[in-house]
C-alpha positions as CSV (number, residue, x, y, z in Angstrom):
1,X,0.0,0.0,0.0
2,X,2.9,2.3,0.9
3,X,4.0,1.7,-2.9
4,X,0.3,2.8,-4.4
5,X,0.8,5.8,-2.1
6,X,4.3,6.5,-3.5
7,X,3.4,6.0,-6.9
8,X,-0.2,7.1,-6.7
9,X,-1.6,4.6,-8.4
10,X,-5.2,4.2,-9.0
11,X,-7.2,0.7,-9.6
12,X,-7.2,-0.5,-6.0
13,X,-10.1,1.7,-4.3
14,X,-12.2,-1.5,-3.4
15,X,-8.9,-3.4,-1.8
16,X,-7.5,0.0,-0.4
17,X,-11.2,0.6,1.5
18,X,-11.5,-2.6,3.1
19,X,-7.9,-1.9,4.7
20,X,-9.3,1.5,5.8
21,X,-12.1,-0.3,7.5
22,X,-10.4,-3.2,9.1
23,X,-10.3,-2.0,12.7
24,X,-7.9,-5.3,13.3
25,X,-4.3,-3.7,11.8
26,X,-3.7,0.1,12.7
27,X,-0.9,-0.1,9.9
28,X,-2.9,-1.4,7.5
29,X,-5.7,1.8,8.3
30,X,-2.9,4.2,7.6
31,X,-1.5,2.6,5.1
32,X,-4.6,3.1,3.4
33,X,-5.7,6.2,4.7
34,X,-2.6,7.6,2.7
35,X,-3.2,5.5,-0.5
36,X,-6.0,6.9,-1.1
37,X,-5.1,10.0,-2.2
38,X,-5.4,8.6,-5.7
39,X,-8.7,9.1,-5.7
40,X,-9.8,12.4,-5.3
41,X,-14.0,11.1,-5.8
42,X,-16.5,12.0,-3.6
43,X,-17.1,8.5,-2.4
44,X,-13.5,8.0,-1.4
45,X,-14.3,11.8,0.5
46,X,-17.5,10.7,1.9
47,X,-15.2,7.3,2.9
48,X,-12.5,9.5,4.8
49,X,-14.9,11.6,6.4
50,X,-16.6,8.3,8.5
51,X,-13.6,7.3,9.3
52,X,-13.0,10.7,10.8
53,X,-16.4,10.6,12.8
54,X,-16.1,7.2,13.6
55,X,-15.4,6.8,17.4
56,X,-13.7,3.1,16.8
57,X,-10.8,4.8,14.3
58,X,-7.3,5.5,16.3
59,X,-7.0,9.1,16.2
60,X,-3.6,8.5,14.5
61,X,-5.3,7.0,11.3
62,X,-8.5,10.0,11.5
63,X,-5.1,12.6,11.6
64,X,-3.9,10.1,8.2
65,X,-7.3,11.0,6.7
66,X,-7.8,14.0,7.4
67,X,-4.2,14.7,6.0
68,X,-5.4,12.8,2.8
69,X,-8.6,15.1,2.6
70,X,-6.6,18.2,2.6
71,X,-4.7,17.0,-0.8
72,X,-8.3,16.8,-2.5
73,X,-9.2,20.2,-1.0
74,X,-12.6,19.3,-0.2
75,X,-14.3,22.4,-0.5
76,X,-17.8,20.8,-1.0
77,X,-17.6,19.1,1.8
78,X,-16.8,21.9,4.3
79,X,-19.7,22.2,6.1
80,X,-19.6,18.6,6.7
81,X,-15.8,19.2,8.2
82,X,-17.5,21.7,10.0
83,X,-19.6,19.6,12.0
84,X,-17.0,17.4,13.1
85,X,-15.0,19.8,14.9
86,X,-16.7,20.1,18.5
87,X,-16.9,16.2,18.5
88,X,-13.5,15.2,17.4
89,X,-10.7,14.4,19.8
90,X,-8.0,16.7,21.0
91,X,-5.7,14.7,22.9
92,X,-2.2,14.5,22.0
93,X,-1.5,12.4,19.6
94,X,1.9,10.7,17.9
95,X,4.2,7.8,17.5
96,X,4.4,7.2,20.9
97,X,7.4,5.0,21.8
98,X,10.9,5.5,23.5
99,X,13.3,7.6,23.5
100,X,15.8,5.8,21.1
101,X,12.8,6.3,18.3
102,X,14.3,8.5,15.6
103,X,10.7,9.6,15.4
104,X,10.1,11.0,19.2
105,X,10.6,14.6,18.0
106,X,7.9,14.5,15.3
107,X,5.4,17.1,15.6
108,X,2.0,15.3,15.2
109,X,-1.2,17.2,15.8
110,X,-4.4,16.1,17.6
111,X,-7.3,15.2,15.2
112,X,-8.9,18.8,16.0
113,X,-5.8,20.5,15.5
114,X,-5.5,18.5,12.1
115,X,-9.0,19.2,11.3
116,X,-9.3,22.8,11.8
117,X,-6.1,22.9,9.6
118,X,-7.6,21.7,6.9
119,X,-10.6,23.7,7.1
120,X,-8.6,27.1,7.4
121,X,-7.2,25.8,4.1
122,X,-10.9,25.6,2.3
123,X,-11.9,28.6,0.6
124,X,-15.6,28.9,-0.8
């Protein structure tokens, strides 16, 4: 999946949605979440947007989606985005792990932080 988000490569929506939804691998979910970006439809929107309200997503994987949203610049779907922000969650969010992780510095922002990003970047 990494690849197809690499490569952008379309032809995999069906495959690449099923990952999204499989709450069973969290790697898998963002893995997806990324690869999607491919295809900028308004059912792969409408997809990434219940993932977003869904209470049973990682907020890790809703910050992925939200992240893949913003490349589609979703301006039809703002007041949708909208309607999200006083229910999503605004706990920190991140890699996690030790010290030694080259990744402990990353600057990762909470899902309402992430959200309110994109929509500062919509424009009617």
């Amino acid at each position: 999946m990494e690849m197809l988000y690499h490569l952008k490569l379309g032809g995999f929506y069906e495959e690449l949605k099923y990952f999204l939804q499989d709450n069973s691998n969290f790697h898998n979910q963002i893995s997806a979440a990324r690869a999607l970006r491919a295809y900028n439809t308004e059912e792969c929107k409408t997809l990434l947007i219940e993932a977003i309200a869904n209470p049973d997503y990682d907020d890790f994987v809703k910050v992925i989606c939200i992240w893949t949203l913003q490349e589609f610049k979703p301006i039809g779907k703002k007041t949708e985005l909208e309607a999200l922000v006083d229910s999503v969650s605004d706990l920190d969010n991140g890699f996690g792990g030790n010290i030694m992780d080259p990744r402990v510095c990353t600057n990762f922002p909470t899902v309402k932080t992430a959200l309110k990003e994109l929509l500062a970047t919509l424009e009617e």
